[in-house]
Backbone atoms as SQL, in Angstrom:
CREATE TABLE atoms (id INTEGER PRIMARY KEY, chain TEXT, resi INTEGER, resn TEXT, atom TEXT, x REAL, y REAL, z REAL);
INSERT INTO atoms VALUES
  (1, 'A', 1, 'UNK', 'N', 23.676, -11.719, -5.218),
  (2, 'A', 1, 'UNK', 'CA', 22.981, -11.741, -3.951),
  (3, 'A', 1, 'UNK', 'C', 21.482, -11.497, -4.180),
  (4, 'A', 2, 'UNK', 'N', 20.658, -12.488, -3.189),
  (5, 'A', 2, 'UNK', 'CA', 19.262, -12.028, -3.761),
  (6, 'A', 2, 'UNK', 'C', 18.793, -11.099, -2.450),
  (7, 'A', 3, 'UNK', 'N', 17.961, -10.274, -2.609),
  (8, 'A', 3, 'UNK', 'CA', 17.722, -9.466, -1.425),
  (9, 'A', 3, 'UNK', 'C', 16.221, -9.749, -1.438),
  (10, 'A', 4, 'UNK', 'N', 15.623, -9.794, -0.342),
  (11, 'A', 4, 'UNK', 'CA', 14.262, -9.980, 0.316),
  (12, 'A', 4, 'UNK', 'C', 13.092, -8.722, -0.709),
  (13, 'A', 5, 'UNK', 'N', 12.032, -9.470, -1.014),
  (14, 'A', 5, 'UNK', 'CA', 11.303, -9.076, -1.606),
  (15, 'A', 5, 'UNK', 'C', 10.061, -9.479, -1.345),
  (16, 'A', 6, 'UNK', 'N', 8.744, -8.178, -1.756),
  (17, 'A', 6, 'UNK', 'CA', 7.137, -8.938, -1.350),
  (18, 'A', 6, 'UNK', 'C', 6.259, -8.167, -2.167),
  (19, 'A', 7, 'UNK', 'N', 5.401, -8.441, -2.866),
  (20, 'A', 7, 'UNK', 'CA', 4.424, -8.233, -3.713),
  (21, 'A', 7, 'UNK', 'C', 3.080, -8.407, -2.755),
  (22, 'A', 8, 'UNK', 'N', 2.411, -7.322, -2.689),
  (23, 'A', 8, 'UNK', 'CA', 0.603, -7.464, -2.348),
  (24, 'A', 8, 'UNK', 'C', -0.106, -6.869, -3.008),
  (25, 'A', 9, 'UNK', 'N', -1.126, -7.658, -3.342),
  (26, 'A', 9, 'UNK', 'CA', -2.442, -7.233, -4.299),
  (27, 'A', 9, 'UNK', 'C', -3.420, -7.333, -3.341),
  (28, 'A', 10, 'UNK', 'N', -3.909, -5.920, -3.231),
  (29, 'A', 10, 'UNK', 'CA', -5.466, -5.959, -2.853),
  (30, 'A', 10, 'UNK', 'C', -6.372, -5.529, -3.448),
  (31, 'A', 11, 'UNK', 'N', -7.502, -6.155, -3.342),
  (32, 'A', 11, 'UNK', 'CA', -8.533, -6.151, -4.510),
  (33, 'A', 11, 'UNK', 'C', -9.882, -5.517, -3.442),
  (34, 'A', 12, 'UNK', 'N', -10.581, -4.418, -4.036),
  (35, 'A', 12, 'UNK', 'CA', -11.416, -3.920, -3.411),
  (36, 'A', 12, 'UNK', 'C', -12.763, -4.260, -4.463),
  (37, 'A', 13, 'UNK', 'N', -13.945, -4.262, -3.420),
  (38, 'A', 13, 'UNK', 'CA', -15.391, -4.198, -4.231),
  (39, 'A', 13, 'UNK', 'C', -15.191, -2.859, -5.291),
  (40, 'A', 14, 'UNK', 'N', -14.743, -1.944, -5.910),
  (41, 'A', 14, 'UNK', 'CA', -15.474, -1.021, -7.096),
  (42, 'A', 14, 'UNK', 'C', -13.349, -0.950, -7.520),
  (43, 'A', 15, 'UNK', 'N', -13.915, -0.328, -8.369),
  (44, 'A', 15, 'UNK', 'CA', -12.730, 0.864, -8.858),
  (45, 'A', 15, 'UNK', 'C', -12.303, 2.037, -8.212),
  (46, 'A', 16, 'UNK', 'N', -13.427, 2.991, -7.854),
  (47, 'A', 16, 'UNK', 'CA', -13.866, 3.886, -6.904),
  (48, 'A', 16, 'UNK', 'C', -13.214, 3.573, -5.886),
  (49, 'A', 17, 'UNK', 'N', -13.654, 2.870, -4.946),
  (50, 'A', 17, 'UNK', 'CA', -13.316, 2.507, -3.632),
  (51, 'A', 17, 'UNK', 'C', -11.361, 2.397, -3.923),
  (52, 'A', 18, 'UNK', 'N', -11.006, 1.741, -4.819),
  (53, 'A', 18, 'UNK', 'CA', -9.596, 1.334, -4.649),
  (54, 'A', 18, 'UNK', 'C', -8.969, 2.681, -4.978),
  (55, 'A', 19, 'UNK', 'N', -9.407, 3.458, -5.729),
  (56, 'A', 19, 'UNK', 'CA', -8.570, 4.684, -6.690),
  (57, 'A', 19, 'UNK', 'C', -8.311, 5.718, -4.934),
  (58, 'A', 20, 'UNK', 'N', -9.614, 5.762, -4.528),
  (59, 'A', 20, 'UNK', 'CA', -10.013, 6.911, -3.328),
  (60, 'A', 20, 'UNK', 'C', -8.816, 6.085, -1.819),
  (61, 'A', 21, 'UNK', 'N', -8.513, 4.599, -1.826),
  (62, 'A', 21, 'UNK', 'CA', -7.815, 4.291, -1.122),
  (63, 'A', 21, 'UNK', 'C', -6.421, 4.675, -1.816),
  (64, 'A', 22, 'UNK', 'N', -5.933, 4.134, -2.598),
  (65, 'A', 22, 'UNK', 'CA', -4.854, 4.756, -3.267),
  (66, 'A', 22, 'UNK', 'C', -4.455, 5.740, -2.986),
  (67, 'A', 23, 'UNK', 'N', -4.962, 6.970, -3.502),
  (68, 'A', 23, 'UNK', 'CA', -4.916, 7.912, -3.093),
  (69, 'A', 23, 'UNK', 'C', -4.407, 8.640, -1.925),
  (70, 'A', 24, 'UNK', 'N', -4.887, 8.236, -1.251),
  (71, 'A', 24, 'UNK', 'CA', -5.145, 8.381, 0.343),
  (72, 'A', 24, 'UNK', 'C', -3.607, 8.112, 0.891),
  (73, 'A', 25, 'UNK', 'N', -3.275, 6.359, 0.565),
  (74, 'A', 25, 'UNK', 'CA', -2.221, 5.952, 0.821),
  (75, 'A', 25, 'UNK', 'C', -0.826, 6.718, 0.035),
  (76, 'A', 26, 'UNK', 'N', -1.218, 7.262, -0.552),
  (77, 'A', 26, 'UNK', 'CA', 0.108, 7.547, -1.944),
  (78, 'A', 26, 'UNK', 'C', 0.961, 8.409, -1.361),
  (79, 'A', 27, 'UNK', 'N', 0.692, 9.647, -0.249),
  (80, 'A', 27, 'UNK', 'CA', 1.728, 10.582, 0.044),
  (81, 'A', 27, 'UNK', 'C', 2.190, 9.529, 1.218),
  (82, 'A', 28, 'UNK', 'N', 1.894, 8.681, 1.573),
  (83, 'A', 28, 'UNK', 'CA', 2.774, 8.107, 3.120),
  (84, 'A', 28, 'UNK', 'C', 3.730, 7.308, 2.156),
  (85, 'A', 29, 'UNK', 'N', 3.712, 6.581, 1.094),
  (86, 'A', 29, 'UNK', 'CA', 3.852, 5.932, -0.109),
  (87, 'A', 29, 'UNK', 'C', 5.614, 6.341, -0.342),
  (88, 'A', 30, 'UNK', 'N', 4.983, 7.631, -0.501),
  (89, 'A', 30, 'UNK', 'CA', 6.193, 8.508, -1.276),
  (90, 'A', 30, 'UNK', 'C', 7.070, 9.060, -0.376),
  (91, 'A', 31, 'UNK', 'N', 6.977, 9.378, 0.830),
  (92, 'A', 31, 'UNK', 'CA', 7.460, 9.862, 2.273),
  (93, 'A', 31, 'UNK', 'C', 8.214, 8.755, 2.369),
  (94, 'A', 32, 'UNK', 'N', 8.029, 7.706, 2.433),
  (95, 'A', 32, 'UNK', 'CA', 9.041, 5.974, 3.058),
  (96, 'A', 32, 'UNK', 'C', 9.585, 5.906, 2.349),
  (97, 'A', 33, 'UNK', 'N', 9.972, 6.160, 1.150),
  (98, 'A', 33, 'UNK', 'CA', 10.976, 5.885, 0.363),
  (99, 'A', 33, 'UNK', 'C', 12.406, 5.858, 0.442),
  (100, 'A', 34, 'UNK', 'N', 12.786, 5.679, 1.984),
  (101, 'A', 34, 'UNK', 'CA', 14.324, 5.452, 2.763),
  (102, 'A', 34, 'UNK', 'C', 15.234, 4.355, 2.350),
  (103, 'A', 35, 'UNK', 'N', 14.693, 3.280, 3.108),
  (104, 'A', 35, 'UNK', 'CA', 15.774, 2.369, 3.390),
  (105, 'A', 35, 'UNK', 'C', 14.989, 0.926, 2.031),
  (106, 'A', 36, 'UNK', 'N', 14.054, 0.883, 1.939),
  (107, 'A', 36, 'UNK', 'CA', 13.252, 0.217, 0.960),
  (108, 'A', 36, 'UNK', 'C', 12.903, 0.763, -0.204),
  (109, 'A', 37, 'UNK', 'N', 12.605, 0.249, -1.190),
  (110, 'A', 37, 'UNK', 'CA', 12.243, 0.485, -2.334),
  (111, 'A', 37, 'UNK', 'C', 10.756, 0.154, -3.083),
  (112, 'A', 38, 'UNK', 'N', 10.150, 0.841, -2.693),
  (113, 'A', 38, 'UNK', 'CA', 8.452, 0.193, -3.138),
  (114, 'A', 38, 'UNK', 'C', 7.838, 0.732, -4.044),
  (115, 'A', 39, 'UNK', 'N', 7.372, 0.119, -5.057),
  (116, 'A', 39, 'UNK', 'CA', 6.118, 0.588, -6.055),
  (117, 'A', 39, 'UNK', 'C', 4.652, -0.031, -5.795),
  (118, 'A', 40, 'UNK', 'N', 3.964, 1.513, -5.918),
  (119, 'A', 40, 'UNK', 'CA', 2.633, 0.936, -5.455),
  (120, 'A', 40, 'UNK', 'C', 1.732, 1.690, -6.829),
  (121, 'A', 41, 'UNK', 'N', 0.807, 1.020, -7.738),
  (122, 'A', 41, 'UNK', 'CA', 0.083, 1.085, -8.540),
  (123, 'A', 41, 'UNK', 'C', -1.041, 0.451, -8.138),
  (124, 'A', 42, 'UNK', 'N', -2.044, 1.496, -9.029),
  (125, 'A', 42, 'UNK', 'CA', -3.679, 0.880, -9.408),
  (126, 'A', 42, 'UNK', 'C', -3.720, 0.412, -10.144),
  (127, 'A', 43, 'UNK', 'N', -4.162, -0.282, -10.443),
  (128, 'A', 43, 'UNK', 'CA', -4.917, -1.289, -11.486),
  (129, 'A', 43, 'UNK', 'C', -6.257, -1.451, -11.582),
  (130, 'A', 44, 'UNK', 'N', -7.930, -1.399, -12.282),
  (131, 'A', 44, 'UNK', 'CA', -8.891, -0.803, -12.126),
  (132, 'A', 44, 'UNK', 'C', -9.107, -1.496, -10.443),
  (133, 'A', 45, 'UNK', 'N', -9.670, -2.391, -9.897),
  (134, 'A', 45, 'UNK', 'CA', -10.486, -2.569, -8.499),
  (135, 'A', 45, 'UNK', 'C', -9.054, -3.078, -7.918),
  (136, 'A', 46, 'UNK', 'N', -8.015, -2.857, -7.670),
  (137, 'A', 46, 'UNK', 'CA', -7.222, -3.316, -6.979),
  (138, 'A', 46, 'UNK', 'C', -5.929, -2.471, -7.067),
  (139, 'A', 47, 'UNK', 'N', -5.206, -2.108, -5.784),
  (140, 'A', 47, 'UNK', 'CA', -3.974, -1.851, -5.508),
  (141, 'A', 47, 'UNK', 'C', -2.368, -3.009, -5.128),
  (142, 'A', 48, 'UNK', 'N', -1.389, -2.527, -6.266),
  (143, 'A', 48, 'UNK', 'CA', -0.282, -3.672, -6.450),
  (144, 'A', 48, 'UNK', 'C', 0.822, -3.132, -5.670),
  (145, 'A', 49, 'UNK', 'N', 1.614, -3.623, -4.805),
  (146, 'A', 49, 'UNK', 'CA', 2.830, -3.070, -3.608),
  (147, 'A', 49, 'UNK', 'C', 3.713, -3.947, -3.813),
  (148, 'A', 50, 'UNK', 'N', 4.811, -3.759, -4.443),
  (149, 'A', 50, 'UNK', 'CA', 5.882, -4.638, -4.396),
  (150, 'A', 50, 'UNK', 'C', 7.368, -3.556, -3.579),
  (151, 'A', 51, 'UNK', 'N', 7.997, -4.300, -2.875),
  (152, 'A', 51, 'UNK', 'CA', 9.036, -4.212, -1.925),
  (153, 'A', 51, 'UNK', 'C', 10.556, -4.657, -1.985),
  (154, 'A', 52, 'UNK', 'N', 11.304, -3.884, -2.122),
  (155, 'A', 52, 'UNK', 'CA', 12.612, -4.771, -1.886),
  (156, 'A', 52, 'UNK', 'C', 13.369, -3.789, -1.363),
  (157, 'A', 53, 'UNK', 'N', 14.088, -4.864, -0.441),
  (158, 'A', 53, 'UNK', 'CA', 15.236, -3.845, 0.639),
  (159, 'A', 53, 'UNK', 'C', 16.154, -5.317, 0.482),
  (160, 'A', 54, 'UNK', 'N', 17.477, -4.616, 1.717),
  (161, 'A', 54, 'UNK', 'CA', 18.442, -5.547, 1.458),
  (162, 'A', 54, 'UNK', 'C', 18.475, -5.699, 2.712),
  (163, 'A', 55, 'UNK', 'N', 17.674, -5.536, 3.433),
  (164, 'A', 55, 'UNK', 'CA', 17.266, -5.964, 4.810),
  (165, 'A', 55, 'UNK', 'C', 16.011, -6.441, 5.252),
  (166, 'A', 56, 'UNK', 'N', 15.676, -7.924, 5.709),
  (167, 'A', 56, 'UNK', 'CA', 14.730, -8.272, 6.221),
  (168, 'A', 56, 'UNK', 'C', 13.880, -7.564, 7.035),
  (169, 'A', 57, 'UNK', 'N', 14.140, -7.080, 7.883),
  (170, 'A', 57, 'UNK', 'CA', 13.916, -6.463, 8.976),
  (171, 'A', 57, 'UNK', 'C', 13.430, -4.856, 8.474),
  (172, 'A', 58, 'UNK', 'N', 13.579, -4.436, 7.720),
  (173, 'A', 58, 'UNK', 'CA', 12.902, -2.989, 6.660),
  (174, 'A', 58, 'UNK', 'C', 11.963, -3.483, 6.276),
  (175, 'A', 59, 'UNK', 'N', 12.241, -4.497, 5.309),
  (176, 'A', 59, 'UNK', 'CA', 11.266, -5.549, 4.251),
  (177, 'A', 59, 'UNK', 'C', 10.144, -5.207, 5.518),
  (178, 'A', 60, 'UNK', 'N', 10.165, -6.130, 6.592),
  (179, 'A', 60, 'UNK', 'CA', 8.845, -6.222, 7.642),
  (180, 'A', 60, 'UNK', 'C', 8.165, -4.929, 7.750),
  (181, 'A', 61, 'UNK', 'N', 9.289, -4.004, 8.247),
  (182, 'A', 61, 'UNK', 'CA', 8.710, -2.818, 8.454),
  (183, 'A', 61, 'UNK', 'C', 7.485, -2.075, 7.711),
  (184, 'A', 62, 'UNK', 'N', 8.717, -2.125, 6.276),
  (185, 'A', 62, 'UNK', 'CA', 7.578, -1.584, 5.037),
  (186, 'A', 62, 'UNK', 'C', 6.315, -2.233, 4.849),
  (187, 'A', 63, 'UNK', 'N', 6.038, -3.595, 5.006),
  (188, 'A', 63, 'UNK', 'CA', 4.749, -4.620, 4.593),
  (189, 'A', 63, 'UNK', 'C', 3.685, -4.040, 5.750),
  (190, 'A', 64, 'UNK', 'N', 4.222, -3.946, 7.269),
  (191, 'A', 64, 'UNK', 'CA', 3.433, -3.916, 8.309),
  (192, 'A', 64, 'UNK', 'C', 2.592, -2.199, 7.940),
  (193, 'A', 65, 'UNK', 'N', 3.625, -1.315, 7.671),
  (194, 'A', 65, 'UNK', 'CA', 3.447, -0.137, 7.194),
  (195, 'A', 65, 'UNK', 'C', 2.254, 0.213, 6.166),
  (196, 'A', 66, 'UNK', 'N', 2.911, -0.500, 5.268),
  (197, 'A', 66, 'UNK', 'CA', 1.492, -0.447, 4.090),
  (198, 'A', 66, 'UNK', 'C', 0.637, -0.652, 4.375),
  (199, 'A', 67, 'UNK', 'N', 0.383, -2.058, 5.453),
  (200, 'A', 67, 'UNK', 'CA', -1.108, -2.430, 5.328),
  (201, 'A', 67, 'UNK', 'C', -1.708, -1.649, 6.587),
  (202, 'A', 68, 'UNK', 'N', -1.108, -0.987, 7.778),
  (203, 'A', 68, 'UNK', 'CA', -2.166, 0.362, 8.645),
  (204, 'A', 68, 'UNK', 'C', -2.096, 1.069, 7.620),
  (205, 'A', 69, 'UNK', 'N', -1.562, 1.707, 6.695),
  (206, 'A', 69, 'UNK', 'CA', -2.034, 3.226, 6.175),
  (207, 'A', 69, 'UNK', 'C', -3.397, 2.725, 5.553),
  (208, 'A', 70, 'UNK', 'N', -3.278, 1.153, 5.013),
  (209, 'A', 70, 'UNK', 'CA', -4.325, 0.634, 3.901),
  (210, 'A', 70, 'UNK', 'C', -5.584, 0.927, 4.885),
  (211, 'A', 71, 'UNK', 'N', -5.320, 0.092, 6.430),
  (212, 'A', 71, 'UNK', 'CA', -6.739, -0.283, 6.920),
  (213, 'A', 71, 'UNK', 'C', -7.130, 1.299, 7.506),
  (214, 'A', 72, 'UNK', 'N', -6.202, 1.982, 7.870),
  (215, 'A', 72, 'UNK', 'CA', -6.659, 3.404, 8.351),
  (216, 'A', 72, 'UNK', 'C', -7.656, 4.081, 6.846),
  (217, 'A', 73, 'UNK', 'N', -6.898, 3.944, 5.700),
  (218, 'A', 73, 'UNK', 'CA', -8.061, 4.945, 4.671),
  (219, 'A', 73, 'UNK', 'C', -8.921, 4.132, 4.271),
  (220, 'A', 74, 'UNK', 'N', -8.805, 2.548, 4.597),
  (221, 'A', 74, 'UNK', 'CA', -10.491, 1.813, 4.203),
  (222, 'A', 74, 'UNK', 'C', -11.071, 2.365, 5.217),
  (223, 'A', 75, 'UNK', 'N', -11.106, 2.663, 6.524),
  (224, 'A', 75, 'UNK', 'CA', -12.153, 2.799, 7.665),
  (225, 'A', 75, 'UNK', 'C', -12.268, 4.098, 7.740),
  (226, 'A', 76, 'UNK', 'N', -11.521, 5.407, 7.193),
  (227, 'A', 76, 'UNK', 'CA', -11.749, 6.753, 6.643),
  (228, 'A', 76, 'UNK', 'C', -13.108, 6.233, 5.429),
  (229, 'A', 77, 'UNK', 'N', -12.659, 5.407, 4.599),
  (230, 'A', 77, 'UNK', 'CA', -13.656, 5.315, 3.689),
  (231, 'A', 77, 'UNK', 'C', -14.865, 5.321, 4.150),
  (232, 'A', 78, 'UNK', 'N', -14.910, 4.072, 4.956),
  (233, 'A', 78, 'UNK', 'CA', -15.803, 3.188, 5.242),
  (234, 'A', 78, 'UNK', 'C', -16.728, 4.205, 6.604),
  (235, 'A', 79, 'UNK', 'N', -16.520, 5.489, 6.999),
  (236, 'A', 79, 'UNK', 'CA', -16.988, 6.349, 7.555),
  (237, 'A', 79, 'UNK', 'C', -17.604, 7.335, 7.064),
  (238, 'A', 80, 'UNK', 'N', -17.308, 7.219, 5.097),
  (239, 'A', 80, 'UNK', 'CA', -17.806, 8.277, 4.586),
  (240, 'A', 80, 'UNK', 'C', -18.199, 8.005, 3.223),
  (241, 'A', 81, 'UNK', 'N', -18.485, 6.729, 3.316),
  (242, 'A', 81, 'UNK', 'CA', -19.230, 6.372, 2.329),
  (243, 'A', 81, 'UNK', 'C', -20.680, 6.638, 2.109),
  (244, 'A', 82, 'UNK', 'N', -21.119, 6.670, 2.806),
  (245, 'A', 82, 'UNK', 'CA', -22.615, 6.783, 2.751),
  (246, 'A', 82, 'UNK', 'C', -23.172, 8.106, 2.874),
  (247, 'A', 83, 'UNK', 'N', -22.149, 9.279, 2.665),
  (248, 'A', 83, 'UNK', 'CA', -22.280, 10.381, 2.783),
  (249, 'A', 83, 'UNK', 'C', -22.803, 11.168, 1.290);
């Protein structure tokens, strides 16, 4: 049986910027770890999210999930960058 799966790479302007998003994201990361199965790594300017559940409908959940925690700590960033 193949079960539903999704890989996202996001690639940020520095290293910095991606490590400090990472970060950020990593305890909500580790908290979801229910009904899906996700690994999320850095890599130097970019963060890698791959997904698999045996339900579509999780699968969504988890993808939609990742990417607010993502845009919530870019715009945390992006409020305190220039600080």
């Amino acid at each position: 049986m193949t079960y539903p799966k999704f890989t996202l790479k996001l690639t940020f302007e520095t290293p910095k910027k991606a490590r400090i998003i990472y970060e950020s994201a990593y305890p909500e990361h580790v908290a979801s770890q229910v009904r899906s199965k996700c690994k999320m790594d850095l890599f130097e300017n970019s963060i890698i999210i791959s997904c698999i559940s045996d339900e579509l409908s999780i699968l969504k959940a988890s993808i939609y999930s990742y990417i607010r925690w993502i845009k919530v700590a870019e715009s945390i960033y992006k409020l305190t960058e220039d600080e």
